[in-house]
N, C-alpha and C positions, 0 to 999 in steps of 0.2 A: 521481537527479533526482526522482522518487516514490518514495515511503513505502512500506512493507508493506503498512499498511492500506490504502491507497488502489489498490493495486494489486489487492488481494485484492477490495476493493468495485468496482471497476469493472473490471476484467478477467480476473478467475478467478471468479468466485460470477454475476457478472451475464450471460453469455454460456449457463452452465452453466444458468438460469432461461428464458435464451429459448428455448434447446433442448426445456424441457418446455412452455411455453408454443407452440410450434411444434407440436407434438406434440398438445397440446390444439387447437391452432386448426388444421389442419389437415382433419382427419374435419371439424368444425364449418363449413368454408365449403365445403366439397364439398359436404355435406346441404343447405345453405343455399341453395345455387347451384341445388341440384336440387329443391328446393321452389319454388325464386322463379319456377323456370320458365326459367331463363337459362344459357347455358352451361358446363358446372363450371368452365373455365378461368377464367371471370369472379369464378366465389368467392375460387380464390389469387391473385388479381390483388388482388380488396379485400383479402385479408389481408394481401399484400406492400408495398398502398401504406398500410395502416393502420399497419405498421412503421415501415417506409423512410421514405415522407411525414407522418402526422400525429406518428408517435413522435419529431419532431426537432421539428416545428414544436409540439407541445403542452407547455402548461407544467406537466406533471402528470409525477409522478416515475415513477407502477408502473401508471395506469392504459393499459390496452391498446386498441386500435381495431381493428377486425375487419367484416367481413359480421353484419348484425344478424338472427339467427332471427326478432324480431317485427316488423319487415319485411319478412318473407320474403311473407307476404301481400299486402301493399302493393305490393311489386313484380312480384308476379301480376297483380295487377288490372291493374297500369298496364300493363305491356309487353302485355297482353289487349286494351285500351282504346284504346292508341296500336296498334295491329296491328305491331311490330314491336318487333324488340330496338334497333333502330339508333334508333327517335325514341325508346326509350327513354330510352336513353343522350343525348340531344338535351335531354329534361328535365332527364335527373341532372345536367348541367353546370350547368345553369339554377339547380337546385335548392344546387348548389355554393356558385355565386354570392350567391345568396339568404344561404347561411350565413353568409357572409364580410361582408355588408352590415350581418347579424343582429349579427354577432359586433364589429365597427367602431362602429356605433351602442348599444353595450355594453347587448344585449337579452340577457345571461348572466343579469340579477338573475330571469329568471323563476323559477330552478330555487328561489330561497331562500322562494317561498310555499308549494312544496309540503310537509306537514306530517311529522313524522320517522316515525310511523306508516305513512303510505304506502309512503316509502323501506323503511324496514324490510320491509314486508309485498313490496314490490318483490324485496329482498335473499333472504326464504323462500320465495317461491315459485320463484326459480329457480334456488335450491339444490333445490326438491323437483321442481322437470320435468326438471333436470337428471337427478336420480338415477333417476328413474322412465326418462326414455329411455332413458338405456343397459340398464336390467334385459334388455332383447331379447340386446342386443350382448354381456352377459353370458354368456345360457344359450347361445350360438349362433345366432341366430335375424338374417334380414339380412330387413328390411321387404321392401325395394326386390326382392330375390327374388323373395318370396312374396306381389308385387301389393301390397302398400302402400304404395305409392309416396309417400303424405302422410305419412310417418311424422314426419320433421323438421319439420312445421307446431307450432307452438306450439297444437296443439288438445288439451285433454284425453281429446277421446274415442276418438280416433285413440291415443296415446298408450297406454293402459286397453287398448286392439283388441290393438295390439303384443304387450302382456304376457298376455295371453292367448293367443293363437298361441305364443306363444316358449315356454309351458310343454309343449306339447302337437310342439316342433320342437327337441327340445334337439340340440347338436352336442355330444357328450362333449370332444372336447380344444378348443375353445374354453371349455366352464365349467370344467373343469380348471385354464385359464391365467387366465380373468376371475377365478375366486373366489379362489385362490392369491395373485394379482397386487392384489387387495382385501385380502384377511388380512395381506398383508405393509405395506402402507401404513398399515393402519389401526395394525398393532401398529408401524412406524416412528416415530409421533407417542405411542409410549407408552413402549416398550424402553428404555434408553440405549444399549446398544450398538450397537441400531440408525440412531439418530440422529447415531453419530458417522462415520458412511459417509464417504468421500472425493467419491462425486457426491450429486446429490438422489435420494432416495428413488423419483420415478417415471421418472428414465431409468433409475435400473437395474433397475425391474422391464419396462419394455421391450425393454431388451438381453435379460435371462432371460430376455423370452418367444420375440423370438428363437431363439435356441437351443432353448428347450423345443420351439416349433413343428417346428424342424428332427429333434430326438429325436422326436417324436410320428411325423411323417413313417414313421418304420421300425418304429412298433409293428403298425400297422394302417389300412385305410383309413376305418373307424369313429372311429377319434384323432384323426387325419389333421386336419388346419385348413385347408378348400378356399377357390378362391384368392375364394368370394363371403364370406368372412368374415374378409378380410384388407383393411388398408387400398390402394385403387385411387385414382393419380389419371394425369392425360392424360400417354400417352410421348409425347416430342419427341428426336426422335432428337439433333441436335445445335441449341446455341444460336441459330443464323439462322433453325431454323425457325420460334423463338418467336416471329416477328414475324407469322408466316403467321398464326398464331390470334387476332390483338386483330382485334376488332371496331371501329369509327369510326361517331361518330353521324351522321345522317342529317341534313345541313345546309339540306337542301330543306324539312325541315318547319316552319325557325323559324315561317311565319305564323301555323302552325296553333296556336286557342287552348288545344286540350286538352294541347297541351305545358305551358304556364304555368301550367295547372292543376297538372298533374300534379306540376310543380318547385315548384308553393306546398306539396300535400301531402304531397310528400317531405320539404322542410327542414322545416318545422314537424314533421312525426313523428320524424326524425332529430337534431333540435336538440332537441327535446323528452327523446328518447331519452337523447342524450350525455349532457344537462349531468345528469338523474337519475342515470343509473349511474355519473356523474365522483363526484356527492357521497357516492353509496353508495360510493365504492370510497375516497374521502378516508375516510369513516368505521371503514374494516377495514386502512386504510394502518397498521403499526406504527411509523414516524416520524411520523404525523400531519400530512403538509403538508395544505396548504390549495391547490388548483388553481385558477388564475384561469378562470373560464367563458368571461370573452369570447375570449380566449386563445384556449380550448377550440373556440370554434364558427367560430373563422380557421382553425385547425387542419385542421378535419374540411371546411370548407365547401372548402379549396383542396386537399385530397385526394378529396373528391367531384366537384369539376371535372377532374380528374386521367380520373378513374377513368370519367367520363360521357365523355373523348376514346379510351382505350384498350381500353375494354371490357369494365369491370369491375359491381360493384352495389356500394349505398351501403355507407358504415361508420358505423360510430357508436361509441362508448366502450360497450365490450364488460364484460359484468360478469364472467359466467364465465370469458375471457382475463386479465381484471385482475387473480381472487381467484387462477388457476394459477397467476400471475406472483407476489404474495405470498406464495403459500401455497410456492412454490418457490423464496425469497429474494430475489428480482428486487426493488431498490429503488433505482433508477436508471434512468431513459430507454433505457440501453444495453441493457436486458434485450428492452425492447419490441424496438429498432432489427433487434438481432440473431434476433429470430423473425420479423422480416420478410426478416433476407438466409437463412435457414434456407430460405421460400418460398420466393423466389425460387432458391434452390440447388434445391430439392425439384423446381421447373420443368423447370430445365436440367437438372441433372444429378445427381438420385437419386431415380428415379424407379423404378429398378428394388431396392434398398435399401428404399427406404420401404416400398415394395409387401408388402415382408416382417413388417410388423409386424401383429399377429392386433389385430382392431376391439376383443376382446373386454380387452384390455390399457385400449386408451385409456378404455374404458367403465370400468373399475376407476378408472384414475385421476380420471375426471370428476365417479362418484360420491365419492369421498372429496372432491373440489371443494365438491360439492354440497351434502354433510353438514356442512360447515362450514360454510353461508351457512345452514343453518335448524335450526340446533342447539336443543335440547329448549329450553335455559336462558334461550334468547329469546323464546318462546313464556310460560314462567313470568312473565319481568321485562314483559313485557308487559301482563301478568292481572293482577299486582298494580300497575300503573300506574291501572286503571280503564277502565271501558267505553269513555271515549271516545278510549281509546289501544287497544285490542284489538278493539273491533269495527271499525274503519278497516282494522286492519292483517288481521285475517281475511279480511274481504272483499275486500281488496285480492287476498290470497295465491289466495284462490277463483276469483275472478273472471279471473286472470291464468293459472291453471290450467285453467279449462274455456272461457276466450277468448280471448284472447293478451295480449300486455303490457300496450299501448297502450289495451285496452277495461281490463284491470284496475286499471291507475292512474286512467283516467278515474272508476270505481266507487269506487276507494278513496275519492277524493279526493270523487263526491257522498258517499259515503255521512260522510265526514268532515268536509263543511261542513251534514250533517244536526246531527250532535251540536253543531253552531256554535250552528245557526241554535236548536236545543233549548236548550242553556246559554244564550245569550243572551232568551232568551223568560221565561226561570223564575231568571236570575240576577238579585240585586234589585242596584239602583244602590246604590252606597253611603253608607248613611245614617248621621245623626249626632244624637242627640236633647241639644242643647248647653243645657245649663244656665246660662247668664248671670243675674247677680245683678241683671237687671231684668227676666226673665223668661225662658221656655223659646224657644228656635230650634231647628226642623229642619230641617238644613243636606244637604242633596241634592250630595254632590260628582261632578261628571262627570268620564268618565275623559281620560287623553290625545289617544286617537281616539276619537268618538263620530260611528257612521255610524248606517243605516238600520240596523241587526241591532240596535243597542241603541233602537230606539223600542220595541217593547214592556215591554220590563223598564220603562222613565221611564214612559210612559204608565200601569204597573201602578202606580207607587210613586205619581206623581201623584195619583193617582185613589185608594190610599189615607192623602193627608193629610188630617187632623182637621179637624173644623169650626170655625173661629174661632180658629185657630193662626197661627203664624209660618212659613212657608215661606224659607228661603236656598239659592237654587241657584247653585254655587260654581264657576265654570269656568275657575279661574286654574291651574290648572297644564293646561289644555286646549289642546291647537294648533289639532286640525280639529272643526267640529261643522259635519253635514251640514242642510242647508237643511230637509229635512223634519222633523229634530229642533228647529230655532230655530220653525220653522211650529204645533209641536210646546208647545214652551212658551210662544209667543204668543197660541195661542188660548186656553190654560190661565187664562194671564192677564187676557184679556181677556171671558170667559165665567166657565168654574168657581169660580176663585179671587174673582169678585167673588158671584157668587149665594152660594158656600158662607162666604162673609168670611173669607177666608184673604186676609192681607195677605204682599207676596212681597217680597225682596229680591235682587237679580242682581250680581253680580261677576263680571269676567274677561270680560264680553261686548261692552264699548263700544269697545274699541279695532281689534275684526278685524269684529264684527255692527253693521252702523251699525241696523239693525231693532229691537239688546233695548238698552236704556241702565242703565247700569249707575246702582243706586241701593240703598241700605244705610237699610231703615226699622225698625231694632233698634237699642239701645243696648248695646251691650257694655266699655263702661266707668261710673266710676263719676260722677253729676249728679249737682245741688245735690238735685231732686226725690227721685233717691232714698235721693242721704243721709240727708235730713231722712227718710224712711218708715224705715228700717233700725233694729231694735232692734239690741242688743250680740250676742243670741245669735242673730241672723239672722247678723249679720258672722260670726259663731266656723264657722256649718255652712257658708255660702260659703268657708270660707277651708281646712275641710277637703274638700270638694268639689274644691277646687281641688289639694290634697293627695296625693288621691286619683287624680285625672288624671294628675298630674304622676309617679306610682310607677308606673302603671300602663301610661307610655307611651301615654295617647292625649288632649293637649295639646289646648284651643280653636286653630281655627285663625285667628287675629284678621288685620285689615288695619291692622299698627301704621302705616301712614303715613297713615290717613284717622286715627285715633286723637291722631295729634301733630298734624295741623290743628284736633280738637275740641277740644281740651286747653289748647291753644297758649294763648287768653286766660282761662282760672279753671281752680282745682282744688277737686276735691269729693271728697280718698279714704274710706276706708270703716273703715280703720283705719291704726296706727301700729305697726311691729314694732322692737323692738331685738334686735340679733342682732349677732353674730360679725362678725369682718371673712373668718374663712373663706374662701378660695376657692370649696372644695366646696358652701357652702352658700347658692347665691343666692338672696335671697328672692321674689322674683318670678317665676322658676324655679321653686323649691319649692311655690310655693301657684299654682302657673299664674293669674297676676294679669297684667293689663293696665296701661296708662298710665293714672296718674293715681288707679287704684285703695287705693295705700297705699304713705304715708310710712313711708320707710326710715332707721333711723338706726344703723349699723354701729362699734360699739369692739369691740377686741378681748378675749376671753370675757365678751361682751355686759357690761361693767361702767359701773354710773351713777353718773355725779356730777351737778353741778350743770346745767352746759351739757348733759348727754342731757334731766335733767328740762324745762330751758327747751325744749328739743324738744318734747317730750310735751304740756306745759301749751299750747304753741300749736297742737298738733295737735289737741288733744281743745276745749279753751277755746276758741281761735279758729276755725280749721277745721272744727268739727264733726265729727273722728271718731268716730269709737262703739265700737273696741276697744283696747286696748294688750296687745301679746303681747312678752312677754320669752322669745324662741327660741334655747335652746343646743345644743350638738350634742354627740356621741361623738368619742374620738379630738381633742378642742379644745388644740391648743397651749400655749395661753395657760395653759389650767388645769394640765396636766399640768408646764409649767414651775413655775408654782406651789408645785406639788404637790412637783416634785423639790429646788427650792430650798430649799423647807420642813424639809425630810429631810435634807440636807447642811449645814443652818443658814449656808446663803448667800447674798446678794443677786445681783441679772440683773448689776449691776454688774461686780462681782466675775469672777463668771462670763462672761459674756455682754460685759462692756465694754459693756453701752446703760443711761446714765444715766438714762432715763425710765420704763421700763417698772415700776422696781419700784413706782412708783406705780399702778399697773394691779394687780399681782401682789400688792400687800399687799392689795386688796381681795377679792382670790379667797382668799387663805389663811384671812381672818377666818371663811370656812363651812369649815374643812380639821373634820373629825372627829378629836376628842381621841383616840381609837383606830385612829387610821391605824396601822399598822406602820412603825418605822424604815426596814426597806427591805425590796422585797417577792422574793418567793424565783421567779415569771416574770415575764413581759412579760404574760400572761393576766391576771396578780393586779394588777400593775401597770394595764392596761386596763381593770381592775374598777373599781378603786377611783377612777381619774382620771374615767371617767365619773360615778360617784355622786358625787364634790365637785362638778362638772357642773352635776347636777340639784340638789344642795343649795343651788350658788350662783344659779341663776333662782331659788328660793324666798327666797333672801335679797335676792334684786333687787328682787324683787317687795314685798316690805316694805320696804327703803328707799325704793320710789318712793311707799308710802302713807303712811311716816313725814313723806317730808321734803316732800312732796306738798299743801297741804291741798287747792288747790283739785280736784285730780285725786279727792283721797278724798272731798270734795263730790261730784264727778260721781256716782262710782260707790256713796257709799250714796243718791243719788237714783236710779239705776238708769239714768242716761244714760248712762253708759258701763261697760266690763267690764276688771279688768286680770288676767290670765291666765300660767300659763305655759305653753311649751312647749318639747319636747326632738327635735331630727330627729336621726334615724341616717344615717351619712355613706352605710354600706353599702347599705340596701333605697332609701332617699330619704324612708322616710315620718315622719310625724310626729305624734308622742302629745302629745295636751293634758293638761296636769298640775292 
């Protein structure tokens, strides 16, 4: 009925993951629960419904939900504030609710503004307070002991206190079984043999310690692992009693407003929470899913109303639970599910079992957790991103370290809309100094969104346009421009731009800003006015200009539909090309020319006869052109057919079956070089020489149009017109005048 695979993915590997995820979450909401101020049962209460309930209801394959260490604060203050655990729990439902409303009204997109720097920096600092807390639990050393009772606060300095103490309180068979039970995991992710274990790597260093704990037992009571350095949580002798210990919130206090205080600043810190460590944990997911948030915050919002009736504290999408669950193959929901019924068993009934595992074990496994969320090489990739991806993420990790989560995401995220508000002060708009053959324009493109952050950079570029220039401010690919920005170029317009005589053109504004109206006071095609001004070698440098643009990839950006309304009653081009019927080689394209700018007359390998000349004579005679360019190209069909028929001594006929062409083709042959070779010994030599008949034949174009031409060779020894050749390569695009 199932596969191997599918068996092995959801019921042997995935149960085997929750076990250590169990194991990790475990010690984590007892400290948590003892931090928040709230009864330890209340911690594996969150952790059982973070399984049980959000792990079915979330649409996230490996991420975990749990008691949140950076709420642990937060829920001090509150149950401090409301004087009780029970109107606690009166918020938290509240606070449930809130999520669920959050989550319905699909308020998930918050999480996609925060910047990948912060996540990140979110991601290393709590692979490094991870590692840091346990070092106590390592050497032996139990805070809660020896009066440190905040040790599980997310504070740094408490944290720094710990490791300090622990050097000076070592327990010999706890660092025995922590650093043994660390050197085996670490070298499990490097060994092969050890990676091909039948379970995961950190149950069976918890079974070994186990037993080692029990051998320790008979060496001495110096070895000895006493029962303050083993894991403890509440005996319940049998299942009925479990009901004696839930708490029920206090229903007497709905009036009160500090409750709906409290539940606005719970779900906002907890929804806040989730849906960042949902994407940090999509990010280190090895199938890559992608979790729906809003999904995410129905999830946790009706496992928080759960947990505000029973007597639990919040959950949130846990990062350190999420990466055990990865980092222990868990890629499936089932792995979550089954560390929540683990809890829940751990409750009822193994609580004398558990009991037996040394802290300083799970502290082994949590740092190797830990070490992977802040590996050296993310630190590196980060450096060479640039500052404004490494100091967010620093600060973040800083800031998170010496104040908890919630202050170091806020820090991250000022100190990461400083470099915003920086880059956008000193970034220039994007400017374009456009050369039009009736003059110079500079064309100011605004971007997609243009808010208040980009008024200083416009107001800098503003302020330095030229005196007595053209201004074009370009906002056709723009959706949003903010009010202060439109206020922004209206006064421009209406002060600067007239004292300085800067004449302005606007586009892209009359359709959404009924305030700017769009009007175009440049010519960018080609008038009778400035036909008649253009000499022949003004035409030649406009047309390599345009040559130019056109190889280099940064094209005018013209409005051809206002162009085909100016156009529509005369034409005034500037010159005349004969060229190719090419595909590759368009010439309007090629010379980034506009409408109306130059009559095109395409045969194939540009050959003239009579009817091209009747072209030219009216273009230049009637029309008033001023150049004529015979443009051939590399790689030209036509020539190369030529070429090869010539060599075979056979007509297209023959060959080809097209009874017209050879009349095309006998005029390319007439420039074939007496020294062609018979036949050429590559395709290189071949390529060689079909290009140079190429260029030999626009030199012979060019003298039949002066031969058979007069009145054109009139123009041009009067100097009113130019006739030229030229040769484009198909490859670069560009184009050599001959």
């Amino acid at each position: 009925m199932f596969s191997r695979s599918f068996l092995t993915k959801n019921f042997f590997s995935q149960p085997l993951a929750g076990v250590v995820v169990f194991l990790v979450a475990l010690p984590l909401s007892l400290g948590i629960a003892l931090t928040s101020g709230a009864p330890l049962i209340s911690g594996l209460l969150g952790g059982m419904v973070g399984g049980l309930v959000v792990g079915l209801l979330s649409g996230s394959q490996v991420s975990v939900s749990g008691p949140s260490a950076a709420l642990a604060a937060i829920v001090a203050q509150q149950i401090g504030g409301l004087r009780s655990f029970e109107a606690f729990l009166l918020a938290l439902f509240f606070a449930g609710l809130i999520q669920v409303v959050l989550g319905c009204c699909r308020g998930g997109f918050i999480a996609e503004f925060f910047p990948s720097s912060v996540i990140k920096g979110l991601l290393a600092a709590t692979g490094i307070l991870i590692a840091l807390k346990q070092i106590p639990h390592l050497l032996g050393y139990d805070p809660v002991v020896f009066g440190d009772s905040s040790f599980w606060e997310w504070d740094g300095n408490n944290t720094f206190s710990a490791i300090r103490c622990a050097v000076t309180h070592l327990q010999w068979g706890a660092l025995l079984v922590g650093v043994t039970s660390l050197l085996f995991l670490v070298l499990s992710n490097r060994l092969k043999c050890l990676k091909s274990l039948p379970i995961p790597a950190p149950l069976f260093v918890v079974i070994m310690s186990v037993i080692a704990n029990g051998m320790l037992g008979h060496i001495g009571s110096s070895w000895d692992i006493n029962a303050t350095h083993l894991v403890k949580i509440p005996d319940i002798p049998t299942p009925a009693a479990f009901l004696t210990t839930l708490r029920f919130p206090d229903w007497q206090q709905w009036l009160q407003p500090g409750i709906y205080a409290a539940a606005i600043f719970i779900a906002i810190s907890a929804s806040l929470e989730t849906l960042l460590n949902l994407e940090a944990t999509d990010r280190i997911d090895p199938e890559q899913h992608v979790s729906p948030p809003n999904r995410e915050l129905i999830a946790h919002g009706i496992g928080n109303m759960i947990l505000g009736l029973i007597g639990g504290i919040p959950v949130t999408s846990a990062i350190v639970r999420s990466t055990a669950n990865i980092t222990a193959g868990g890629r499936t929901r089932w792995s979550t599910v089954t560390h929540g019924l683990f809890l829940l068993a751990s409750i009822l009934f193994l609580s004398r079992w558990i009991n037996q595992i040394p802290l300083a074990t799970l502290a082994a496994i949590l740092v190797v957790v830990g070490m992977k969320l802040a590996q050296p090489q993310l630190f590196v990739k980060l450096w060479r991103e640039g500052s404004n991806q490494f100091v967010p993420f620093c600060a973040t990790i800083l800031a998170i370290i010496f104040t908890n989560l919630l202050f170091g995401i806020l820090i991250g995220l000022g100190v990461g809309l400083l470099f915003l508000l920086h880059n956008n002060l000193y970034r220039p708009i994007h400017q374009v100094l456009e050369r039009h053959a009736a003059g110079d324009v500079l064309r100011l493109e605004l971007a997609n969104q243009v808010s208040f952050l980009n008024r200083p950079s416009l107001m800098k570029a503003l302020d330095a346009v030229p005196v007595k220039s053209h201004l074009f401010i370009d906002a056709r690919a723009t959706d949003y421009i903010d009010p202060d920005i439109i206020s922004l170029i209206h006064d421009f317009i209406q002060s600067k731009a007239k004292v300085r005589n800067i004449t302005v053109s606007l586009l892209g504004f009359q359709e959404k800003y009924q305030r700017m109206k769009d009007v175009i006071r440049f010519v960018d095609y080609s008038t009778q006015e400035l036909q008649s001004k253009l000499l022949p070698e003004e035409v030649m440098a406009i047309m390599r200009e345009g040559n130019e643009r056109f190889w280099q990839g940064r094209p005018l950006q013209r409005d051809l539909r206002r162009q085909v309304r100016e156009t529509s009653e005369a034409q005034y081009p500037m010159g005349v090309v004969l060229s190719c019927i090419d595909s590759r080689a368009p010439v309007e394209m090629v010379f980034d020319a506009g409408l109306g700018d130059f009559f095109s007359i395409r045969m194939a390998g540009q050959v003239a006869n009579e009817r091209e000349l009747a072209s030219m004579e009216y273009s230049c005679v009637v029309a008033g052109a001023k150049l004529i360019i015979v443009l051939g190209h590399t790689s030209c069909g036509a020539v190369g057919a030529a070429l090869e028929f010539y060599q075979k001594k056979t007509t297209a006929q023959q060959a080809a079956g097209c009874e017209h062409l050879d009349l095309l083709l006998k005029e390319i042959q007439q420039s074939i070089d007496p020294s062609t070779p018979a036949t050429f010994s590559s395709a290189e030599e071949k390529k060689k020489w079909t290009n140079e008949l190429a260029r030999r034949h626009v030199s012979a174009t060019i003298i039949f149009i002066r031969k058979e031409s007069p009145s054109l060779r009139r123009l041009e020894e009067e100097g009113t017109i130019a006739i030229v050749g030229a040769f484009y390569d198909l490859a670069t695009g560009k184009v050599e005048f001959l």
